[in-house]
N, C-alpha and C positions, 0 to 999 in steps of 0.2 A: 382611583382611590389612592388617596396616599397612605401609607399604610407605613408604620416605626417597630422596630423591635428593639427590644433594651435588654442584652444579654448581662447575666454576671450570676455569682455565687448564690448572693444576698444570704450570708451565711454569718452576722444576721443582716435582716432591713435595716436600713437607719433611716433618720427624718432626712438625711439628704436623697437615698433614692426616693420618696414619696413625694416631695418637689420636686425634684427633676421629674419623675411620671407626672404627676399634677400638673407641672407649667406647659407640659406638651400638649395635652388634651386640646387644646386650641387648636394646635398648626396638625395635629391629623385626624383623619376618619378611624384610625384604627390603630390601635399599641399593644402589642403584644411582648409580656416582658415573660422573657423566658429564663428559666431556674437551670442553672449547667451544673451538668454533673462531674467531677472529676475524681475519678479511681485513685489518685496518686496521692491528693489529698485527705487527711481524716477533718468531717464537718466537725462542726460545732453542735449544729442543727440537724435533725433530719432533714431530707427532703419533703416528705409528706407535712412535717413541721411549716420550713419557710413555703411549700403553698399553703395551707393551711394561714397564713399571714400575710401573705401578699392580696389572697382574694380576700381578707376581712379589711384589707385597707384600703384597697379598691374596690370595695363591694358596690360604691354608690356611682360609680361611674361606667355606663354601659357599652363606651367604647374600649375598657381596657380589659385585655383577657391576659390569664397566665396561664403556660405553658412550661415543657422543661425540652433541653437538648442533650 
């Protein structure tokens, strides 16, 4: 399986992470872009937020999951 993870804030999405996720879908079986959390920092976003936006932008592609670390 190849398998990609795409770590970062996304604090917010912008149309560049959703191409970069989009153009990947090709070269693996599986993407899991994962939401980090950083204590040190104050978001912008919730977290529940930026998931709440990642799974509606990849809602139509059923190899890409999100996660948080």
């Amino acid at each position: 399986m190849r398998l990609a993870v795409f770590p970062g804030s996304f604090d917010p999405i912008t149309n560049g992470h959703i191409d970069l996720v989009e153009r990947a879908v090709p070269l693996f079986d599986k993407i899991i872009v994962s939401v980090g959390i950083n204590n040190q920092k104050t978001a912008l976003f919730s977290l529940e937020q930026r998931m709440a936006w990642l799974k509606k932008s990849f809602e139509n592609f059923p190899t890409i999951s999100i996660d948080t670390f």
